[in-house]
N, C-alpha and C positions, 0 to 999 in steps of 0.2 A: 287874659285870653289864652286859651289851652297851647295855639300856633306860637306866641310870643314865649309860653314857660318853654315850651320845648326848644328855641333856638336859644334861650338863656345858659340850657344846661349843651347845648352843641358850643355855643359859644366857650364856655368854662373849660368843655374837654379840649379847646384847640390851645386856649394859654395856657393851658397846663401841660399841653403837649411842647411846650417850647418856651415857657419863661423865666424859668430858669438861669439862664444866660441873657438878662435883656441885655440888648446893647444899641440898639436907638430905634429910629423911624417916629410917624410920627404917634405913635401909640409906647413909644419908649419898650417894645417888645420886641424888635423884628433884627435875628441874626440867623446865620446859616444852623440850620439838620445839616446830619452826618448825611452824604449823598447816599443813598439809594433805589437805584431802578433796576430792581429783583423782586420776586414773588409777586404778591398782592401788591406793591408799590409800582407795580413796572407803568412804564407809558402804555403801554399796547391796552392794558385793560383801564386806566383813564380813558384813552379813546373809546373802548369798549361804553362804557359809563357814560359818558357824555352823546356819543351818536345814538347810543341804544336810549336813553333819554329824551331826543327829538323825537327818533323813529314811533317808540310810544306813544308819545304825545301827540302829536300828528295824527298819525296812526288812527289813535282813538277818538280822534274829533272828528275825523272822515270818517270811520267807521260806524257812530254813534249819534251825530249830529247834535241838536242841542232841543232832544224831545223828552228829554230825562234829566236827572240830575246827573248823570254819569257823566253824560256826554256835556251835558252844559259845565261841569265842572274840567271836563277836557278842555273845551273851548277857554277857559278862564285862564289854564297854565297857559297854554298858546299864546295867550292874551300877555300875560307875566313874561313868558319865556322871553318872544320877540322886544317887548319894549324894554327888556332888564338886555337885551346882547345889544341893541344900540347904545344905550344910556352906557355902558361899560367901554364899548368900543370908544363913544365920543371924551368919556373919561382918560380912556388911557393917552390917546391922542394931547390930552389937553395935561397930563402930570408928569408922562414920560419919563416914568422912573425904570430905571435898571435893572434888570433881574437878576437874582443870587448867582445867576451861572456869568454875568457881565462884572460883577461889583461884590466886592465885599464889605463894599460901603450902602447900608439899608437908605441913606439920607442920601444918593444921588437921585434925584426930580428934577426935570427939563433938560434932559442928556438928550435931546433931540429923540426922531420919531421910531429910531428902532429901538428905541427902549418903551416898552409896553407891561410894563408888572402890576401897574397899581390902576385898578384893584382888578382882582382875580376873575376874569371872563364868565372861565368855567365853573368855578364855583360858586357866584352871583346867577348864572341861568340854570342851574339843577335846583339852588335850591326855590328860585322864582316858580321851577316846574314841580317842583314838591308841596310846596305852599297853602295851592289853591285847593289839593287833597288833602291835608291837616288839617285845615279850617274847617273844612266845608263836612268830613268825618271822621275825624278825629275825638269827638264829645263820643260820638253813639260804639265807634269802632276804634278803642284807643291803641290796638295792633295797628294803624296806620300810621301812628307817631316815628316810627320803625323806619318812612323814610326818610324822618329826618337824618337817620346816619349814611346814603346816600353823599350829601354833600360833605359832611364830616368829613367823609372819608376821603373824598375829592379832594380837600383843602389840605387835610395831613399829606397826602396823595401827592399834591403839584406842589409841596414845602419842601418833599424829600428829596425830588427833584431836582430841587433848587429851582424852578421853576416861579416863585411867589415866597413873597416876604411874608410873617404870620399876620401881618396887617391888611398886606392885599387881601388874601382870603378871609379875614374877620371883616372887611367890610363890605367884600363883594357877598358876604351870607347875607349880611343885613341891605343891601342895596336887593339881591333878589328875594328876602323874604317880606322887605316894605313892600313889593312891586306886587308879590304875589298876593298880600294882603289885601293889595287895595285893588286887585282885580277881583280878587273873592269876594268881595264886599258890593261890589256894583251893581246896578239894578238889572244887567245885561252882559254878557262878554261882547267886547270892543269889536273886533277882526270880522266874526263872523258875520254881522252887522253891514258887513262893508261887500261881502259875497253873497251872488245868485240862491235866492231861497232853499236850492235843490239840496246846499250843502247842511242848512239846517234840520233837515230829515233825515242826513244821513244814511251809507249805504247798507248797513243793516236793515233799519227800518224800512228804505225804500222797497230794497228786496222780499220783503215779507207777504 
């Protein structure tokens, strides 16, 4: 599947970005990057990335509703997005490992509940929001393959940080690219199923 080659070779570029030095976790790859939060690595534009990722997403499923493919594949990220930021959250809560800026040990898990690293949030809900767009045009329009480096970049991004061990973020890609798979895949997006028909027309169309 064209969605699966593409996070094969994201996945490849992230342990190559760091395995060099393994020294544990449980993928035996996960040690500190050299900290940097300068340029293209800074926090301010992660938050960038990440909130301008909802906003879109959103965005476009209100704007588009679900009378097209566009808008129905909006719908699907949404779909991805929200059930990959639970399923993460109730993760973290339940592994409670330590983050690079708490430990220098990758193998501390159940440090109690302010320890939140495993698995990576942010980088499990961008690429769950990226997903349902690869899938779904990514055969006809292989220029959309393009955001797969969206979370790439996120995950190198919250490593340098020190923010996420390379594990957290290699399995939060694959926790939000399963999710977004299998909302691509559905006979219908979930969410909007569950709201007032108005939103399935969408305010584009409505206004027409």
């Amino acid at each position: 599947m064209p969605a699966l080659r593409s996070w094969l070779f994201s996945a490849a570029m992230l342990l190559a970005s760091g395995s060099a030095c393994a020294a544990g976790g449980p993928l035996g790859i996960d040690h500190r990057l050299h900290y940097d939060n300068s340029g293209i690595w800074k926090r301010t534009n992660q938050n960038v990335l990440m909130y301008g990722t909802i906003l879109t997403v959103a965005g476009g499923a209100f704007a588009f509703g679900d009378q097209d493919k566009l808008g129905d594949t909006f719908w699907r990220s949404v779909d991805a997005l929200v059930i990959t930021s639970i399923g993460t959250e109730a993760l973290k809560f339940t592994f409670q490992r330590e983050r690079p800026t708490q430990t220098s040990n990758p193998d501390r898990f159940f440090a109690g509940s302010h320890a939140q690293s495993f698995p990576s949030g942010e980088v499990a809900a961008i690429s769950a929001a990226v997903t349902p767009f690869i899938a779904n045009y990514g055969e006809d329009h292989p220029a959309v393959y393009a955001l797969a480096l969206l979370p790439v970049y996120d995950a190198v991004a919250r490593m340098k940080v020190r923010a996420h061990w390379q594990s957290d973020v290699l399995v939060g890609a694959a926790i939000g690219t399963g999710v977004g798979l299998w909302a691509a895949h559905r006979n219908s997006p979930l969410i909007i199923g569950w709201l007032p028909g108005g939103f399935q027309v969408g305010f584009i169309h409505h206004f027409k």
